[in-house]
N, C-alpha and C positions, 0 to 999 in steps of 0.2 A: 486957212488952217487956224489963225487965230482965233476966228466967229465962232467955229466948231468948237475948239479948245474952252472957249468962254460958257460957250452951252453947254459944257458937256461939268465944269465944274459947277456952275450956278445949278443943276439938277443936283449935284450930288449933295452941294450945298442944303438943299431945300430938303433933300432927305434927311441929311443929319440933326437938320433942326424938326425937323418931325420927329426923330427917335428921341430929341430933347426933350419937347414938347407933351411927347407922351409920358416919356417918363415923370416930366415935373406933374402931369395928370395921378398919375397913381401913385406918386407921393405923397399930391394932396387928399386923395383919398384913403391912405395909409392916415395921415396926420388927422382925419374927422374921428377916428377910431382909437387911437394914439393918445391927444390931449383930454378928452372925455376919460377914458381909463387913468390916467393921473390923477385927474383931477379927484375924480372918487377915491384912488387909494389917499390922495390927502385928506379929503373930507373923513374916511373911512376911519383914521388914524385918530384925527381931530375928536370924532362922538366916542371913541374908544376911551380916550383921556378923559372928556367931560363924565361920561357913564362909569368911569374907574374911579375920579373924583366926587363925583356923587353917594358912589357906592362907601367909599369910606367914611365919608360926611356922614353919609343915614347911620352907619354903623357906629360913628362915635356917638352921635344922637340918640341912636337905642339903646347904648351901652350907658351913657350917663343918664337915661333915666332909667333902665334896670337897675339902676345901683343908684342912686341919689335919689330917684323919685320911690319908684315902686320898694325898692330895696330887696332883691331878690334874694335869696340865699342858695341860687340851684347848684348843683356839682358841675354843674355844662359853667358857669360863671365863677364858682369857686377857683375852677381850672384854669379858667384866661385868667384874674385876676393872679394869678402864681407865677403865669407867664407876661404879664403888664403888669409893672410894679405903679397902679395905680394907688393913689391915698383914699383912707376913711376918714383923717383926721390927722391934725398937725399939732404937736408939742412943742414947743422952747423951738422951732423952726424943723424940728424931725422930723419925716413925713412916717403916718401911722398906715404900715400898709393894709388894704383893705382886705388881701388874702390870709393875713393874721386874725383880722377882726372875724373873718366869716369861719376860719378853722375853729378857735373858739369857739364860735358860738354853735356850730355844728355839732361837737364833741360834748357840748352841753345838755342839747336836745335830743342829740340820738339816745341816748339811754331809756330816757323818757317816751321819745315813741315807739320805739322796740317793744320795746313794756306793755304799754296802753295803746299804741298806735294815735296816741294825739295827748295834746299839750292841754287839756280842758275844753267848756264848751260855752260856745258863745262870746262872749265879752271876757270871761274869764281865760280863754284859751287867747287872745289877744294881749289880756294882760300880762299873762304867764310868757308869754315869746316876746314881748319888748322889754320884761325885767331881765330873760337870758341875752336879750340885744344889752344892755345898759350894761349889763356885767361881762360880757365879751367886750367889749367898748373901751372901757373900764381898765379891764384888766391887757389889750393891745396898748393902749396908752401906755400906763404901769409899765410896759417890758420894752416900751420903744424909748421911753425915758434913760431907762437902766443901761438901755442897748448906750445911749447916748451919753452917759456918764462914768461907763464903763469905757468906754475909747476916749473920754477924756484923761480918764484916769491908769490906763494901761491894764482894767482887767479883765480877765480870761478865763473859759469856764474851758478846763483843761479834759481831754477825750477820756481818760480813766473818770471824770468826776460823771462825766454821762452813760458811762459805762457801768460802775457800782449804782445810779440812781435806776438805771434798767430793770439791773438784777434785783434789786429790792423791789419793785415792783412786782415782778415774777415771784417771788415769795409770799408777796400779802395775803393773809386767808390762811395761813399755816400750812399751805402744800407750796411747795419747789416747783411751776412750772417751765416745761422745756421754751424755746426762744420761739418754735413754732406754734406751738402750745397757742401759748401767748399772746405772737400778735395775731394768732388768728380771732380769739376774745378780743384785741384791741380793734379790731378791725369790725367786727361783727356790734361791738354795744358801742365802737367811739366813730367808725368810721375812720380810722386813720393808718397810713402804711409807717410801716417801722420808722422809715426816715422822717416822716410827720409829727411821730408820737417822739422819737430823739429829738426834735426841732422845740417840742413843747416841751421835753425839760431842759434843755440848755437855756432856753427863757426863762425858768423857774429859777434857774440854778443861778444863771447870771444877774436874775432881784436878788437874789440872797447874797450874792459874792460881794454886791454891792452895797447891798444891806448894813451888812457886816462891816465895811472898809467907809462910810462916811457916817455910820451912826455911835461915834463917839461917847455918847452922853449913856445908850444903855451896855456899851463895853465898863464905864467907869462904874456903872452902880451895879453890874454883876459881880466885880471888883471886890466890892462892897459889903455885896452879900456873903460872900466866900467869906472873908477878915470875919464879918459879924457870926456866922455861924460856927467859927472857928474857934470864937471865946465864949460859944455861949451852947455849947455842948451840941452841936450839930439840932439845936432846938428850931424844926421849921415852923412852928407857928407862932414861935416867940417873935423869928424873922419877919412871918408875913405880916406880923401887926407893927414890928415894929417898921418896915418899909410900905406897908400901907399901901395907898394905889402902886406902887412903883412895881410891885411883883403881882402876881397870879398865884394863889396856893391852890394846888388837888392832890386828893390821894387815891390810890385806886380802891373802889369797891369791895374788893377781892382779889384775886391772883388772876393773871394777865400771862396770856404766853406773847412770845417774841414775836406772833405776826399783829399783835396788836397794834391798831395806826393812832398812833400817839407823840408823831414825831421823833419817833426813836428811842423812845424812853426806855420800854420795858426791854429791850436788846441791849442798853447801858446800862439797867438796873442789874440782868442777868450777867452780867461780869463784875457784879461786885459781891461782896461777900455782906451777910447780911449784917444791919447796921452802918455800913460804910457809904461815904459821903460821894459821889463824884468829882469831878473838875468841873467844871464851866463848860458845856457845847452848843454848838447850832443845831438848832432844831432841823429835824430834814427835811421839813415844809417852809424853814425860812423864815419863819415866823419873829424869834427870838433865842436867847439862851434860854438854856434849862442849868440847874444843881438838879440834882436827884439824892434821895436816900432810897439803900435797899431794906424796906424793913423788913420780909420775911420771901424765902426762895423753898421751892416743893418740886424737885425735879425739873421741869424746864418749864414751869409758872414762876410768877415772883408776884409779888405784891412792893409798891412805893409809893415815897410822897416826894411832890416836885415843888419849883418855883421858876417862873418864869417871870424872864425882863424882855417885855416885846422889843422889834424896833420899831422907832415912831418916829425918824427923821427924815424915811424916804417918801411917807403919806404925808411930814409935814410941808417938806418938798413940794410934790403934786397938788396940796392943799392951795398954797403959794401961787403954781403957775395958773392956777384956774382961777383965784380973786384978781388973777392981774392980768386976765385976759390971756394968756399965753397957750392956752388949749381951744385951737380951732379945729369944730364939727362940721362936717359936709352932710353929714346927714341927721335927721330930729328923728330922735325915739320919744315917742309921748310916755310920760311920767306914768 
């Protein structure tokens, strides 16, 4: 019974370990299949990374020579530059962005190709679009400066000031155009949407607010002019000789209606009575104060004689940061 007993488990033994056997068989055949498909989704993952970091390499690659080398001006790169606040150029440590530099320069030239459908020919069409590069340039610096003197200094170019410089725009030419009107012309000879063409005058606005708040020397000698004209019978060309460079004398031609672009003169002339002197204002280009006289009004013409005291403290400024190295260019516009 024993003998029996022992054979009869040592078979079943041998079967068990058969069904083991086989099974560890078609495990291992399961695992030749198994580890090869891991292993690829790791590799798979790994050239995904390399091929995604390549991809943004070439692409800063091509982007900093589209714009530092080649210097592109296209609408497809005006638009990333609006959305990557990359620089064109750095001021007193400012970064000058490069979507300011290209709107500028944009709004320069479109009128002109509108027009002509080009900038000149030859060498001179070359010429002609690096003087509008230097003066967008130029003038981005200029307002990133102000941006930056302006938040030193707590000042603000308040939503009503962008709101009246709007509507006077709408007006220029002596017709009242509608808001649609309007930027549809702004759009069509500048290339720019409402919120763009708002953006470029709260930059105007805010050189001038600053203009005004750090140039001291020509508040004092408007000052000046007022006392002097005041003893000496409102005599403007007695004044202009007697302040000599320090003012600007003109009189107007003829009679001038209120859409005349003169800085706001003839719309100040027209609220005076004729012979009467003004106050002292800021010009609405920024330029400087004006006095004005009204010398003679015909309905809604006038005719006057002005004086202007530029500002010259924020160019003296800029003049400064450029002798002392303080205006870093990323990119060369030939002269």
């Amino acid at each position: 019974m024993n003998l029996e007993t022992a054979s009869a488990e040592s078979v079943k033994k041998t079967e068990k370990e058969k069904i083991e056997e086989r099974r560890e068989e078609v495990l291992k055949s399961g695992r030749k299949f198994k580890y090869p498909l891991q292993y690829s989704k790791h590799k798979l993952v790994v050239i995904t990374i390399i091929v995604a970091v390549a991809a943004v390499i070439g692409s800063v690659i091509a982007g900093y020579l589209l714009l530092y080398k080649v210097q592109t001006t296209s609408d497809v790169m005006y638009r990333l530059t609006k959305i990557l606040p990359v620089g064109v150029a750095k001021v007193d440590g400012e970064n000058v962005r490069y979507s300011d530099y290209l709107m500028l320069y944009k709004s320069s030239v479109r009128p002109i190709e509108e027009q002509s459908g080009f900038l000149g020919e030859g060498g001179d069409e070359d010429a002609r679009r690096n003087y509008f590069k230097r003066s967008a340039l130029n003038a981005a610096e200029e307002y990133t400066y102000a941006a930056k003197l302006a938040r030193e200094r707590n000042i603000e170019v308040a939503q009503s000031e962008i709101d009246a410089a709007f509507d006077d725009h709408r007006r220029v030419g002596g017709t009242e155009l509608g808001s649609e009107s309007f930027l549809r012309i702004v759009k069509d000879n500048f290339g720019l949407s409402e919120d763009e063409y708002r953006y470029m005058l709260k930059l105007s606005l805010l050189k001038k607010n600053v203009s005004v708040a750090i140039d001291t020397n020509a508040k004092s000698t408007i000052t000046e002019v007022k006392k002097y004209l005041s003893e000496n019978n409102d005599d403007f060309k007695k004044a202009r000789d007697q302040f000599s460079s320090r003012v600007e004398y003109e009189e107007t031609a003829g009679f001038v209606g209120a859409e005349n672009v003169d800085g706001g003169r003839a719309i100040k002339a027209l609220s005076l009575g004729k012979d009467q002197v003004s106050e002292p204002f800021v010009s609405s280009n920024g330029d400087g104060y004006y006095i004005i006289k009204c010398t003679e009004k015909s309905g809604s013409d006038v005719s006057y004689v002005s004086l202007l005291v530029k500002f010259s403290e924020f160019d003296k400024q800029m003049s400064s940061l450029r002798e002392a190295n303080k205006i870093e260019e990323y990119i060369e516009i030939p002269e």
